[in-house]
N, CA, C, O and CB atoms as a CASP TS submission, in Angstrom:
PFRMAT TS
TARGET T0000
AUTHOR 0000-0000-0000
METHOD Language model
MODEL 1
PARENT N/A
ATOM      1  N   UNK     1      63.527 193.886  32.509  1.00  0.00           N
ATOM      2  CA  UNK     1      62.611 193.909  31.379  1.00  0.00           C
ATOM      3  C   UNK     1      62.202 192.485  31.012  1.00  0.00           C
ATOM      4  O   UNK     1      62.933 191.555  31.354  1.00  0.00           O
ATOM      5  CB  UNK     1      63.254 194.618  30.170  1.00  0.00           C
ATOM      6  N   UNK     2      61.121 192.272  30.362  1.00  0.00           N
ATOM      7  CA  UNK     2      60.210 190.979  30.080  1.00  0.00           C
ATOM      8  C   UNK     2      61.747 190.824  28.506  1.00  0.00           C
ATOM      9  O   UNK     2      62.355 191.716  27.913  1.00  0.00           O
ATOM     10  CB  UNK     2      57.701 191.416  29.531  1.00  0.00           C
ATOM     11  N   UNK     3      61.805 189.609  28.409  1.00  0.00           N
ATOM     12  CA  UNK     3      62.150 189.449  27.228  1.00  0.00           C
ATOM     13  C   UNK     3      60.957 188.825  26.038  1.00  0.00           C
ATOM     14  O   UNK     3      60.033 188.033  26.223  1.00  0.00           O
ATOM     15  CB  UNK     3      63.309 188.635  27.436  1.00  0.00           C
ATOM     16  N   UNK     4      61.319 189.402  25.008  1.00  0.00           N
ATOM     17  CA  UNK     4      60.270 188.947  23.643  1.00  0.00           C
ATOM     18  C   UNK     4      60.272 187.868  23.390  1.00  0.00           C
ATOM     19  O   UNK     4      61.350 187.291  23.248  1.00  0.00           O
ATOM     20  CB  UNK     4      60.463 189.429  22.345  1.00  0.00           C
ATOM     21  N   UNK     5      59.375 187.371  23.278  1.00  0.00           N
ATOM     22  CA  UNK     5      59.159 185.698  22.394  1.00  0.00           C
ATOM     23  C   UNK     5      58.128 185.953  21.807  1.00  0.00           C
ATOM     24  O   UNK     5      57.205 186.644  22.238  1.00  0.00           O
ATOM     25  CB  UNK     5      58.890 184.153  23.247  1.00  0.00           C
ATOM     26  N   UNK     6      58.242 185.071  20.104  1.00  0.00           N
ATOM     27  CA  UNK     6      56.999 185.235  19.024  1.00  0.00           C
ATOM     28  C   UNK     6      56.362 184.071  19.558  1.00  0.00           C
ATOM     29  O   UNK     6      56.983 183.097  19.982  1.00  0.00           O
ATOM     30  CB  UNK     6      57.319 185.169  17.219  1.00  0.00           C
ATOM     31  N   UNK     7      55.067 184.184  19.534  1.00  0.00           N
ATOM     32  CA  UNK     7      54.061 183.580  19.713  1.00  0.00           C
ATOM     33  C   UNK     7      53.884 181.992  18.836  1.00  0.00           C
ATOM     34  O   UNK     7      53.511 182.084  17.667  1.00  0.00           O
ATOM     35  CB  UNK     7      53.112 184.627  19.420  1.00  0.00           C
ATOM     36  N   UNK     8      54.118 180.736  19.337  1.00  0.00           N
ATOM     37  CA  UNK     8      54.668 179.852  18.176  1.00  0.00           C
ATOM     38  C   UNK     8      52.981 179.488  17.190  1.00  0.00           C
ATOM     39  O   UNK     8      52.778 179.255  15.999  1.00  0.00           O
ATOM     40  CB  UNK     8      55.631 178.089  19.036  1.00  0.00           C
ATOM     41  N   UNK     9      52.141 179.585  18.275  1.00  0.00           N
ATOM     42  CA  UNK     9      50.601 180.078  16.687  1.00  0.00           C
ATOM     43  C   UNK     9      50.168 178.283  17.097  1.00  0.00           C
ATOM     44  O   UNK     9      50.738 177.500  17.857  1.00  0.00           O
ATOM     45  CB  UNK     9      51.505 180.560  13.827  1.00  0.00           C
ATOM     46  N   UNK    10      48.898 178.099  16.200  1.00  0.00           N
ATOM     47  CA  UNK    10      48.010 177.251  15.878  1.00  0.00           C
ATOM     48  C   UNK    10      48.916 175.845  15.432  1.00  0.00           C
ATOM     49  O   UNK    10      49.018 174.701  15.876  1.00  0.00           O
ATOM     50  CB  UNK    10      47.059 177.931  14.760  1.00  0.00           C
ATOM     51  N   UNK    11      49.561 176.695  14.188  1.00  0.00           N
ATOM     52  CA  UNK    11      50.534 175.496  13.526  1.00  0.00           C
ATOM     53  C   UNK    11      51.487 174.632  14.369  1.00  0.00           C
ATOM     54  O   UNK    11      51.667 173.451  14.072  1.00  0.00           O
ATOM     55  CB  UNK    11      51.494 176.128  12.517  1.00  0.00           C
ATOM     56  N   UNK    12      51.956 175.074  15.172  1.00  0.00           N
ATOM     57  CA  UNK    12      53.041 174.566  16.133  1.00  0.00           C
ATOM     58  C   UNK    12      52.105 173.423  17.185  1.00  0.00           C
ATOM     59  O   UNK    12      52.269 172.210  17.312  1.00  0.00           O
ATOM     60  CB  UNK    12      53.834 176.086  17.111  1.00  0.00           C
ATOM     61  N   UNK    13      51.382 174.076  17.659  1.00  0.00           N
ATOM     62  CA  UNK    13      50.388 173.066  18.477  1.00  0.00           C
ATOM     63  C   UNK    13      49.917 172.029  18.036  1.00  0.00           C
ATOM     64  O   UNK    13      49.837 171.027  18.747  1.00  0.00           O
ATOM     65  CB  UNK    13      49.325 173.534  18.856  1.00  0.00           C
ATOM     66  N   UNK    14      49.424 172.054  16.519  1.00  0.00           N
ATOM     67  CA  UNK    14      48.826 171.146  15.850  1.00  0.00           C
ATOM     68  C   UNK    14      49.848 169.866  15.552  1.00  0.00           C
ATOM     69  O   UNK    14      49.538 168.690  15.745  1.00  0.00           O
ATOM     70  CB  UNK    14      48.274 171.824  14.643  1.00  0.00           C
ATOM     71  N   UNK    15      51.329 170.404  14.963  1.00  0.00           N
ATOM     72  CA  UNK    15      52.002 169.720  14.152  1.00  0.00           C
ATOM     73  C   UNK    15      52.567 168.514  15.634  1.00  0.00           C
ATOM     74  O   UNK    15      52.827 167.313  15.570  1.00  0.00           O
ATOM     75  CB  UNK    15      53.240 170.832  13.136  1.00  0.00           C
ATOM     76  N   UNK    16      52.593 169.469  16.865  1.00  0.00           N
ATOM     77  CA  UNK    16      52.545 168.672  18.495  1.00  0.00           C
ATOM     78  C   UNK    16      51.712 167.477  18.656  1.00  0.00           C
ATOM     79  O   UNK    16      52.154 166.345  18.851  1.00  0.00           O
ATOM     80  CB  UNK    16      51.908 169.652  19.687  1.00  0.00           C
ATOM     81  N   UNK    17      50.235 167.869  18.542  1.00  0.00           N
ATOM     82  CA  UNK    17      48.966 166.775  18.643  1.00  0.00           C
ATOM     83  C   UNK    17      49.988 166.047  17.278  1.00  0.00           C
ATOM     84  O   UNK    17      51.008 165.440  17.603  1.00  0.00           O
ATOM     85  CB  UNK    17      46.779 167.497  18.249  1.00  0.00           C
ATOM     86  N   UNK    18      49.696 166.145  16.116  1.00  0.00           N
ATOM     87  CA  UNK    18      49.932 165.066  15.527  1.00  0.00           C
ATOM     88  C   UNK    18      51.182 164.049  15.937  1.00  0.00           C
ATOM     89  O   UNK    18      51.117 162.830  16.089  1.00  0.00           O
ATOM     90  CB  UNK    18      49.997 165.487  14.324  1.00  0.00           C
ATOM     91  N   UNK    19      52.759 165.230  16.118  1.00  0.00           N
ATOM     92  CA  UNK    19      53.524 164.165  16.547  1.00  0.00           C
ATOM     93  C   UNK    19      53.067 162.754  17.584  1.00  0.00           C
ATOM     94  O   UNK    19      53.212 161.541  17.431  1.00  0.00           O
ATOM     95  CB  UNK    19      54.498 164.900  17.144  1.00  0.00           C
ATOM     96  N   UNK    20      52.479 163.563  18.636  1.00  0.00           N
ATOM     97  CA  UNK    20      51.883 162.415  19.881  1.00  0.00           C
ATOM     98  C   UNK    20      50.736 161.417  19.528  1.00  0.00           C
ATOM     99  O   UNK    20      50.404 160.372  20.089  1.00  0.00           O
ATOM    100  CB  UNK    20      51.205 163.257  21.200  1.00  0.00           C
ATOM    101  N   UNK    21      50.142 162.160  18.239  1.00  0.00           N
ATOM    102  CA  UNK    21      49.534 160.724  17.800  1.00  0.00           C
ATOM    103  C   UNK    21      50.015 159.533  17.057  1.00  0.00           C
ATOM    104  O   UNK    21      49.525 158.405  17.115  1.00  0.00           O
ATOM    105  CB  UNK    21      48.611 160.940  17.128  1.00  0.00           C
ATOM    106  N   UNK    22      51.249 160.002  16.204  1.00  0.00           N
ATOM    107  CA  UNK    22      51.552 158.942  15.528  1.00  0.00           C
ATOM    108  C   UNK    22      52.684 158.188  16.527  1.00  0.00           C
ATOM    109  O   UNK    22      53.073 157.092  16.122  1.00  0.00           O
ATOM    110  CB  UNK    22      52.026 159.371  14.040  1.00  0.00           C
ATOM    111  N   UNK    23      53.055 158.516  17.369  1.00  0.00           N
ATOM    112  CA  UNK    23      53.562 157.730  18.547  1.00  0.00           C
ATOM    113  C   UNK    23      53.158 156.831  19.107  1.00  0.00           C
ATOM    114  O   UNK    23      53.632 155.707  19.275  1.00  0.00           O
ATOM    115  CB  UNK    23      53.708 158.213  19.364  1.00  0.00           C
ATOM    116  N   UNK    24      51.724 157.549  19.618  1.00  0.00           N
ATOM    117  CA  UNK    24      50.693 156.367  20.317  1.00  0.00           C
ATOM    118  C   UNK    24      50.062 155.381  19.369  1.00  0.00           C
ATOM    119  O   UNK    24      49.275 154.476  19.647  1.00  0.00           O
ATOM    120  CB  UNK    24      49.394 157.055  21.069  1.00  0.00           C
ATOM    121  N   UNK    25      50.668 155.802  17.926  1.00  0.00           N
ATOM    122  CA  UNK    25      49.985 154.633  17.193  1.00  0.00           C
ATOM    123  C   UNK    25      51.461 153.543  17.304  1.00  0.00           C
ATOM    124  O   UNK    25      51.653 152.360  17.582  1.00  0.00           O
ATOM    125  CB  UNK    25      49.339 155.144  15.277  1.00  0.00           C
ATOM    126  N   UNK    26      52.144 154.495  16.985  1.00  0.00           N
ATOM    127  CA  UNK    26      53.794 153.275  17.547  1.00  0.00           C
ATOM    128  C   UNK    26      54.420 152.808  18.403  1.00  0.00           C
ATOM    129  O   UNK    26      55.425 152.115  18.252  1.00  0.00           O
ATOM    130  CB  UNK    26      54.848 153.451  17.407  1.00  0.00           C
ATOM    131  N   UNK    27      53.783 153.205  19.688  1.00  0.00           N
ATOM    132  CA  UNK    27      53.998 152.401  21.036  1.00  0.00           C
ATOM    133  C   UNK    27      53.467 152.051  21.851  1.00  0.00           C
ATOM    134  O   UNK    27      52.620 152.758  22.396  1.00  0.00           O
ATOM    135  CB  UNK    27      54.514 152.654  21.654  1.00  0.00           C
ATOM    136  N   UNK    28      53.703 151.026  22.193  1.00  0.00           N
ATOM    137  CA  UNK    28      52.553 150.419  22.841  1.00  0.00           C
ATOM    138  C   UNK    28      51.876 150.945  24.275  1.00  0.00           C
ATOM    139  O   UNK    28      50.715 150.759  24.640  1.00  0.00           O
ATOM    140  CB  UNK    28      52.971 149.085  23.024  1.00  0.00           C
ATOM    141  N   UNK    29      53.191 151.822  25.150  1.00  0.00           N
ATOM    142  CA  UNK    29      53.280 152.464  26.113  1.00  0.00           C
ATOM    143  C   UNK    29      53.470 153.969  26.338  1.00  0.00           C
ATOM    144  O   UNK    29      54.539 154.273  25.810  1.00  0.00           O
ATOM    145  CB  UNK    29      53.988 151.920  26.532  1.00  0.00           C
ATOM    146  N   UNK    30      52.937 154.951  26.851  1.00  0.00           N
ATOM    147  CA  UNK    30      53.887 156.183  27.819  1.00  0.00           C
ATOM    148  C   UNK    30      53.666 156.703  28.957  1.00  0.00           C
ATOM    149  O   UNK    30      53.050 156.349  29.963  1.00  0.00           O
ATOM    150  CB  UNK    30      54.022 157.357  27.306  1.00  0.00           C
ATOM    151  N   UNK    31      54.396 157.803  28.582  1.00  0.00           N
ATOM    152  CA  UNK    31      55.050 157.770  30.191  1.00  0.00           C
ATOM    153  C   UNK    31      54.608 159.559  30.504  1.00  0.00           C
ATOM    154  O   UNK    31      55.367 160.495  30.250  1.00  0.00           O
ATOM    155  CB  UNK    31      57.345 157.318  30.262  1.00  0.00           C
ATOM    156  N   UNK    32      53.713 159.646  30.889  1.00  0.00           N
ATOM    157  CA  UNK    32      53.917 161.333  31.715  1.00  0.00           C
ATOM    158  C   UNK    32      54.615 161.495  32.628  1.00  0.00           C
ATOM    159  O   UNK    32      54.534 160.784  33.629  1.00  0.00           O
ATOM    160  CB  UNK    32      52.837 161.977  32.357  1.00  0.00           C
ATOM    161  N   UNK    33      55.714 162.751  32.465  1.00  0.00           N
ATOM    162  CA  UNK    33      56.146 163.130  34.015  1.00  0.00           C
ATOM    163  C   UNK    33      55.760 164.633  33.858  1.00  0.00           C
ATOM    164  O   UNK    33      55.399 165.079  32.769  1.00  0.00           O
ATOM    165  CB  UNK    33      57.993 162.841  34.516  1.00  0.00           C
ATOM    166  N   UNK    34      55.865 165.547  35.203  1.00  0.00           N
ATOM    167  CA  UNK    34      55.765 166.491  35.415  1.00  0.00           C
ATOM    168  C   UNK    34      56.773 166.831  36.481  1.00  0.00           C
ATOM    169  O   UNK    34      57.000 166.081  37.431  1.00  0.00           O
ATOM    170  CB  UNK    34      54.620 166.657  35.533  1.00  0.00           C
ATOM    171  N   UNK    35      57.164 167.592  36.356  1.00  0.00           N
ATOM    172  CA  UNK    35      58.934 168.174  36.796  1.00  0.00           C
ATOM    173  C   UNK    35      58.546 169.465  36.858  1.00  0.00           C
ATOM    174  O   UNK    35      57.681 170.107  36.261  1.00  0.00           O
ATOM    175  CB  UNK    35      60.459 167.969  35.548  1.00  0.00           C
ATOM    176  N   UNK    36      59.645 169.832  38.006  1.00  0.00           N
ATOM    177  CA  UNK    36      59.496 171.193  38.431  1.00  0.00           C
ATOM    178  C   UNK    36      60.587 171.864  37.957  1.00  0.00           C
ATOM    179  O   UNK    36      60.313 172.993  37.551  1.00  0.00           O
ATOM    180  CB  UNK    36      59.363 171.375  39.853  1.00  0.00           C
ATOM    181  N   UNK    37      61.700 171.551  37.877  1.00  0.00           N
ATOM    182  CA  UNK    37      63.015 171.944  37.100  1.00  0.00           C
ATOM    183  C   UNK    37      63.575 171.062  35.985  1.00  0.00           C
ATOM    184  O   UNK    37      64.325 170.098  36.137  1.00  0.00           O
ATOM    185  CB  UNK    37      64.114 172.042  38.065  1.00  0.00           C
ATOM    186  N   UNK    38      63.108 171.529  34.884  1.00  0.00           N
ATOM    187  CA  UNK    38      63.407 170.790  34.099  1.00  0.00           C
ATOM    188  C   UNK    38      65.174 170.866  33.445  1.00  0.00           C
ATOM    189  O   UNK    38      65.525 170.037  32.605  1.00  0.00           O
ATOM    190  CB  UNK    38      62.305 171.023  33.232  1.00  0.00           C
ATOM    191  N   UNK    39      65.972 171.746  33.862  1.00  0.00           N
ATOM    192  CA  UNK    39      66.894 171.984  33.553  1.00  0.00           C
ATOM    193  C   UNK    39      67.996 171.301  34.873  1.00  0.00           C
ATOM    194  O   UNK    39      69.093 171.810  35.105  1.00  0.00           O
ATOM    195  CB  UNK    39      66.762 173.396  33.183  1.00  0.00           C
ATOM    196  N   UNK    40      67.520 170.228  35.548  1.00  0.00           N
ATOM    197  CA  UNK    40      67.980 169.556  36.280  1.00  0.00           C
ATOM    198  C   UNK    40      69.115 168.870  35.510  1.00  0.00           C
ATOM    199  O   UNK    40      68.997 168.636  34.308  1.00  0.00           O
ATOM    200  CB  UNK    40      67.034 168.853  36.852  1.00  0.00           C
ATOM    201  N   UNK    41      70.082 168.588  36.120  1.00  0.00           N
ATOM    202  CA  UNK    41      71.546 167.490  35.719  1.00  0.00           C
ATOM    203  C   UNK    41      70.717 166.361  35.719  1.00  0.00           C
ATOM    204  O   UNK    41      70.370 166.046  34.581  1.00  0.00           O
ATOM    205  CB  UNK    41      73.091 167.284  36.986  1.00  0.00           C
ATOM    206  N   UNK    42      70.294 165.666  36.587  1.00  0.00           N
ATOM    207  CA  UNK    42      69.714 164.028  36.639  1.00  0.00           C
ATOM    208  C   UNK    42      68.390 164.111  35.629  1.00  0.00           C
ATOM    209  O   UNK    42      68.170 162.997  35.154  1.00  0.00           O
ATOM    210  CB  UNK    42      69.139 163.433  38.507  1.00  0.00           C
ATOM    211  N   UNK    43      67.575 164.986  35.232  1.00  0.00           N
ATOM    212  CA  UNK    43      66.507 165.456  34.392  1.00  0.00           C
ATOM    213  C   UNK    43      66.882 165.005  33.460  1.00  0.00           C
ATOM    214  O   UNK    43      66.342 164.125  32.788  1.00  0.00           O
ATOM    215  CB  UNK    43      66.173 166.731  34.241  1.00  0.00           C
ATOM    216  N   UNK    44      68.443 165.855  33.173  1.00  0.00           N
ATOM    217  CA  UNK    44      68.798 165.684  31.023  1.00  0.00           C
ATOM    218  C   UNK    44      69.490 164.375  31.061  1.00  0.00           C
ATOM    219  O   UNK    44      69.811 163.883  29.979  1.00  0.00           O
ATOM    220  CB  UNK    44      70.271 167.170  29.984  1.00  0.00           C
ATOM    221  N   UNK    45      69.750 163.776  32.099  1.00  0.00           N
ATOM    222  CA  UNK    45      70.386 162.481  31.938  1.00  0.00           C
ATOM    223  C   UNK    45      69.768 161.408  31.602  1.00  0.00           C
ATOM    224  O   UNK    45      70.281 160.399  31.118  1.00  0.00           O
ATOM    225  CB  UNK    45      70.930 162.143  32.893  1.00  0.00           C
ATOM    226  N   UNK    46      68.170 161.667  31.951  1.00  0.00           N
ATOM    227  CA  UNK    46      67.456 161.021  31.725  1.00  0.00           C
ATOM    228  C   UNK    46      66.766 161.138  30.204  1.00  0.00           C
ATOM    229  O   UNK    46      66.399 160.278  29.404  1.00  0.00           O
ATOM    230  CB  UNK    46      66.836 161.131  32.727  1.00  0.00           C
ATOM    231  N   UNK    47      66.761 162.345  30.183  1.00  0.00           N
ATOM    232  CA  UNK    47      65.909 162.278  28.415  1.00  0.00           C
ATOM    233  C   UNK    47      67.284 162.297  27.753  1.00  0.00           C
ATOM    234  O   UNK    47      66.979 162.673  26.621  1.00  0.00           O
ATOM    235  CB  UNK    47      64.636 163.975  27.725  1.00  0.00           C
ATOM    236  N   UNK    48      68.540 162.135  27.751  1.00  0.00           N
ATOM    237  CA  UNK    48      69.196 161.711  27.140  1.00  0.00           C
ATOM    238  C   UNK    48      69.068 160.141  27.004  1.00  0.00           C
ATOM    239  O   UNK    48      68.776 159.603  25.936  1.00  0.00           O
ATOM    240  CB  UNK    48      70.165 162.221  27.498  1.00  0.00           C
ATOM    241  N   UNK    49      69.325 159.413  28.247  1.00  0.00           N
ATOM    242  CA  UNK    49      69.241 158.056  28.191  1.00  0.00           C
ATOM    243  C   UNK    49      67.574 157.520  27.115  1.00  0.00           C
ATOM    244  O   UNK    49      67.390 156.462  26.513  1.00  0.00           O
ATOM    245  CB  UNK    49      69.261 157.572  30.035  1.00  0.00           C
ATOM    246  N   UNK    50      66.698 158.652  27.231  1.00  0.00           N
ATOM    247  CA  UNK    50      65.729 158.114  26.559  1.00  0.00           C
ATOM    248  C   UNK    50      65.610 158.302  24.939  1.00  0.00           C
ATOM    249  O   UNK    50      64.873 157.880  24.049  1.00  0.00           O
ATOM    250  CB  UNK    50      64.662 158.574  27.196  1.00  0.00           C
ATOM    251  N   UNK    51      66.701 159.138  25.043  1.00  0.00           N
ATOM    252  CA  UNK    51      67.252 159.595  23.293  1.00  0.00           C
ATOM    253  C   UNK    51      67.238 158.397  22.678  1.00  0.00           C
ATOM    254  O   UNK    51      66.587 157.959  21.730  1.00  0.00           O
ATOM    255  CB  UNK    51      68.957 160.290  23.013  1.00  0.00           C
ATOM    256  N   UNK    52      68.352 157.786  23.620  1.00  0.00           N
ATOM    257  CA  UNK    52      68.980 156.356  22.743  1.00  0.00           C
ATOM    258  C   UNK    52      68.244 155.147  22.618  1.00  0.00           C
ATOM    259  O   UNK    52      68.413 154.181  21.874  1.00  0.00           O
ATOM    260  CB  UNK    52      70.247 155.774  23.369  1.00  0.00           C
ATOM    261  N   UNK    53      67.167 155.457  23.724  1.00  0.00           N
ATOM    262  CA  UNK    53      66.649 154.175  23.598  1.00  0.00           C
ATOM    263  C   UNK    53      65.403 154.136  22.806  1.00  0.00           C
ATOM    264  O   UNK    53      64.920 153.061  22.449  1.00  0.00           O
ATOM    265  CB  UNK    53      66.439 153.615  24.873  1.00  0.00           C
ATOM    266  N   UNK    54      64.870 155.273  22.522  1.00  0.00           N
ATOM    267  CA  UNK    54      63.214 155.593  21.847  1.00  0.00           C
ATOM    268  C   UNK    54      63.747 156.283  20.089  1.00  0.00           C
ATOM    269  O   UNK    54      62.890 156.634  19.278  1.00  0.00           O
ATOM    270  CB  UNK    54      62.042 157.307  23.179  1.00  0.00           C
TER
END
C-alpha cells in the first residue's frame, strides 16, 4: 500500500524561498549538490560536518 503524506501546501514552499533568500543575503557563497541517496553514511557525515560549520 502507498503510505499517506499531507500535502505540506503553498506556505511551506514559500517560508523555503524565503529561508534561501536570507542566506544568499548572508553568504557570500553556495553550494548545490544533487545526490542520489541521500540517506548515505558519507552523505550525513557531511551535512553534519556542515552543521558545525554554517
Amino acid at each position: 500500500t502507498l503510505s499517506k503524506t499531507k500535502k505540506k501546501g503553498r506556505d511551506h514552499k514559500e517560508s523555503i524561498v524565503s529561508a534561501i533568500r536570507e542566506a544568499a543575503e548572508s553568504y557570500s557563497s553556495a553550494y548545490v549538490f544533487t545526490f542520489e541517496n541521500m540517506r548515505n553514511l558519507k552523505f550525513k557525515e557531511f551535512r553534519d560536518q556542515l552543521k558545525t560549520t554554517s
